[in-house]
N, C-alpha and C positions, 0 to 999 in steps of 0.2 A: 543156236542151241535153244531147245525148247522143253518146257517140261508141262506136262497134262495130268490132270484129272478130271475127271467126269464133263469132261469139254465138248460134248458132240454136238451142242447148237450153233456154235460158231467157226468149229474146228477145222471142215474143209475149205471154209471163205480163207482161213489167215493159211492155210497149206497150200491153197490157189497161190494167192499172193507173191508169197517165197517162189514158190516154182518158176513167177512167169516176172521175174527180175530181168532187167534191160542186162546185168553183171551175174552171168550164170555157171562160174567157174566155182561150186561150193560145195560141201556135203551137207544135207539137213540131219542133225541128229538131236535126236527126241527119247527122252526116257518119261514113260508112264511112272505115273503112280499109284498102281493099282485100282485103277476106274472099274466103278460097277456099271457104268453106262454102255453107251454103243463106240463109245472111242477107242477100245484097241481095234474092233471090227475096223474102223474107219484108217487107222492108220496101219491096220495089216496091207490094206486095199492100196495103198499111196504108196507103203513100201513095195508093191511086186509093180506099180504103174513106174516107177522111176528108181532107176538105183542113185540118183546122189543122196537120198534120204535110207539112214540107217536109225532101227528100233527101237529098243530093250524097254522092257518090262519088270518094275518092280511085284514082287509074292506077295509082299504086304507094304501097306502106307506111311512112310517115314515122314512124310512133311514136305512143304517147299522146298525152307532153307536144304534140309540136307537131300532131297531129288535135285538141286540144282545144282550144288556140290557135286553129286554123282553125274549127272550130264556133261558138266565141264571135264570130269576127266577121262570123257570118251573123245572129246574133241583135241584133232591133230593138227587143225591150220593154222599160219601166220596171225589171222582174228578170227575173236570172236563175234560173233555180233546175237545179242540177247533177243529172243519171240515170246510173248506170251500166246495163250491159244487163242484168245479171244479178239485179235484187234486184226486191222487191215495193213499190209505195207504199201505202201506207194512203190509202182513199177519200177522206178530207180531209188531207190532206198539206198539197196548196198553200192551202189556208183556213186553216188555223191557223198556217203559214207568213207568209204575210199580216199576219193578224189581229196578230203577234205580233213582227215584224221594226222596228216604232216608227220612229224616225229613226236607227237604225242601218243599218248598210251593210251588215253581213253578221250571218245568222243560220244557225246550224246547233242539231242535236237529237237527240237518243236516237235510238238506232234498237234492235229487239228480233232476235233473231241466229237464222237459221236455217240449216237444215242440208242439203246437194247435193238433198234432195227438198221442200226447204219444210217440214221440221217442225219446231215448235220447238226451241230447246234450252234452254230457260227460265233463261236470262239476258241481258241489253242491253250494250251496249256501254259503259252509264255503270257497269255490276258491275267489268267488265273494266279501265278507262282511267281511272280514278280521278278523275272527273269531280264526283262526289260533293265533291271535298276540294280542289275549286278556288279558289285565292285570287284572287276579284274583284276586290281591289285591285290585283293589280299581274299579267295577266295574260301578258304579254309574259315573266314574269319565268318564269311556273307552263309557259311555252309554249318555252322554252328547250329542255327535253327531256323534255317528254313531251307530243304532240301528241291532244286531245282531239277534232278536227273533224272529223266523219265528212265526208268529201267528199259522198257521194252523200246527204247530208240538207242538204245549204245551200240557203239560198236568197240570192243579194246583190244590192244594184242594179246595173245592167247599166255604169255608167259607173264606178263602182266599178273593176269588176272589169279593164273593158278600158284601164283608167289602171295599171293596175297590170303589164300586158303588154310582153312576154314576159316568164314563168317563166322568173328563174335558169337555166343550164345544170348546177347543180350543185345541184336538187332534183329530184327522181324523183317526188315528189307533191306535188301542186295545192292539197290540205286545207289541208295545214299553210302554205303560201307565203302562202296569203290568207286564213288563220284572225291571223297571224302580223301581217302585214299590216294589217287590219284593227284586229288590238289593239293596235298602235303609235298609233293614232287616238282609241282609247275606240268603236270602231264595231263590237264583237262582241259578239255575246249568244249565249248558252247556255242552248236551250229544253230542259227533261228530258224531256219526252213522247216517247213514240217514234213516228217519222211513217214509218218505214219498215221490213218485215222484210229484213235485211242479210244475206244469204248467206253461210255460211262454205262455202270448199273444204277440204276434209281430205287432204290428201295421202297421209298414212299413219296406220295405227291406232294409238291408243298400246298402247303393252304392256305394262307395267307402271307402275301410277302412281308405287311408291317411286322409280322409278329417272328416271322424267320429272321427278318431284319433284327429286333431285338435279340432273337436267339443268339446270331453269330456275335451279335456284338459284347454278347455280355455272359456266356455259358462258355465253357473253356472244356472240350472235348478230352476227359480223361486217360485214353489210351494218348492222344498225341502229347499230353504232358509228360505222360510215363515214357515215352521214348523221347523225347527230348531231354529227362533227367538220364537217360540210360548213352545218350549221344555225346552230352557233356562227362559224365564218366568215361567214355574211352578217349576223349578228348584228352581230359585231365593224366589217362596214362600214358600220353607220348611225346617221347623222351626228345622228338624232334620239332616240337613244336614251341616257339617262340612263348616266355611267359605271358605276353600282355595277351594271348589267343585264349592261353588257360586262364589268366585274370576274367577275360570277357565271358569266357563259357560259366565259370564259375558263379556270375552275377548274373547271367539267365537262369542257371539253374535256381538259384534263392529265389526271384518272381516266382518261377515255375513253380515251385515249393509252398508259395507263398498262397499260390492263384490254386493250388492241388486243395488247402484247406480252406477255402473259402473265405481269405481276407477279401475284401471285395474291392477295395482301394487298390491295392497293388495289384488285380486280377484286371482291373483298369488301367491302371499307369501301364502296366506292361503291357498290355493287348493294342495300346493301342500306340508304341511306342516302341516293338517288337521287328519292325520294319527296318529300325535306325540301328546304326552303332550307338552305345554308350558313350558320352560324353566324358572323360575323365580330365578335364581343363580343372585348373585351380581357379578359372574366375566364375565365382558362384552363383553373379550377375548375367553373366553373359548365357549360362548354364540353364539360365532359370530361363530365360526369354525363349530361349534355341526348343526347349524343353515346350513351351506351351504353342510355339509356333508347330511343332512337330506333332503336336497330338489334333490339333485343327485339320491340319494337312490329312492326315491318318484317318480322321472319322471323316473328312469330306472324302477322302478315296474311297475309303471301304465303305461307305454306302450309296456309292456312284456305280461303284463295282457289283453290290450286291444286286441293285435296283437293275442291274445291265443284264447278270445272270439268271435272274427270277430267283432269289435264293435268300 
């Protein structure tokens, strides 16, 4: 399933891609939304070159969220498996997708990152998203605030997904709703493999890494606070979730709230302590130690990390 707008610089590389799957028993269906570029041109031309890809065309421009909505319920297979226009699949994507998805409902996986022409930049998104350090056991919990599901690498079963419809109005991305979703269930797996290279856009260069360095460390990007208090609210409304999950979301969201207005203390405590579960132990000793050990650990990663990505 794919959905487009104004996609025509990258748009034939990732329609290559799907086509020339090692696993070619699919249909590709793709609904526009209302591109004023050269992209329905492009994908009239790919619909009369192959029939397993079928069309449609939105009249006017409804958004992501709901052109994605409306693509899902054009699809009739066992899975689905999610494209952006912009990225590359790896030849066997939907085979090890497959091969690898069990009686889970949703699966997502690495993907390797590249850059506005396709070249590497020799790191995946598990370097980045701290995928590496996920606790298995209680994922919903590791999924609170910090979302690992690349969107454009799922694959889930199709009644899965359209059970799960409409997307919140009060989430901007897809990933996390049915990454989220799903592991309320025990129905998410976490492949490391990368099955797709994932396009970054750079919007500006950096210019000095000390001061980027200071940047990430210490500015707290206001959209991703706001969807993090918006993740903990639909948190807090499900009826199926264990209280200490809504205890924990609840005490991120206060930091978040905290770090939104500019306390600077707590925009630090939490940032850099954002990583860990909350500790709720009654010894206040042990609490306090785990606590400074944990923020050492945190600023030597995250500027190991930052210094690694140029960032």
């Amino acid at each position: 399933a794919m959905t487009t707008y104004n996609g025509e610089k990258y748009l034939s590389q990732q329609i290559d891609s799907i086509l020339n799957q090692t696993y070619s028993d699919f249909e590709l269906i793709i609904c526009d939304d209302n591109s004023n570029d050269n992209t329905i041109n492009i994908l009239k031309s790919y619909s009369l070159k192959d029939k397993r890809i079928r069309v449609y065309y939105n009249n006017k421009n409804i958004g992501f969220l709901k052109n994605f909505e409306k693509t899902i319920s054009y699809c009739n297979g066992e899975y689905i498996a999610f494209s952006d226009q912009d990225d590359i699949w790896n030849v066997n994507k939907l085979e090890l997708s497959l091969k690898n998805i069990g009686d889970k409902s949703l699966l997502c996986t690495n993907a390797t990152c590249i850059d506005n022409n396709g070249n590497p930049l020799n790191y995946t998104m598990q370097d980045v998203s701290g995928t590496k350090k996920i606790n298995y056991k209680n994922l919903c919990k590791f999924l609170v605030h910090k979302n690992f599901v690349q969107g454009s690498t799922i694959l889930a079963k199709t009644d899965f997904i359209k059970n799960n419809l409409p997307i919140p109005e009060s989430f901007k991305y897809h990933d996390w709703y049915f990454g989220f979703m799903a592991a309320l269930d025990n129905q998410l797996i976490y492949f490391p493999i990368s099955t797709i290279k994932y396009r970054q856009h750079f919007n500006q260069v950096t210019i000095n890494k000390k001061q980027s360095m200071i940047s990430n460390l210490f500015i707290i990007n206001h959209t991703s606070t706001q969807m993090h208090e918006l993740r903990c609210k639909f948190i807090s409304e499900q009826t199926s979730l264990p209280d200490y999950i809504k205890l924990y979301a609840k005490e991120c969201e206060k930091y978040y709230y905290l770090m939104r207005n500019n306390k600077n203390f707590w925009t630090y405590k939490f940032y850099f302590s954002n990583y860990n579960d909350f500790n709720f132990s009654n010894n206040y000793l042990y609490k306090f130690f785990e606590k400074i050990k944990r923020i050492l650990g945190i600023i030597k990663f995250q500027i190991k990390k930052m210094e690694k990505y140029n960032v």
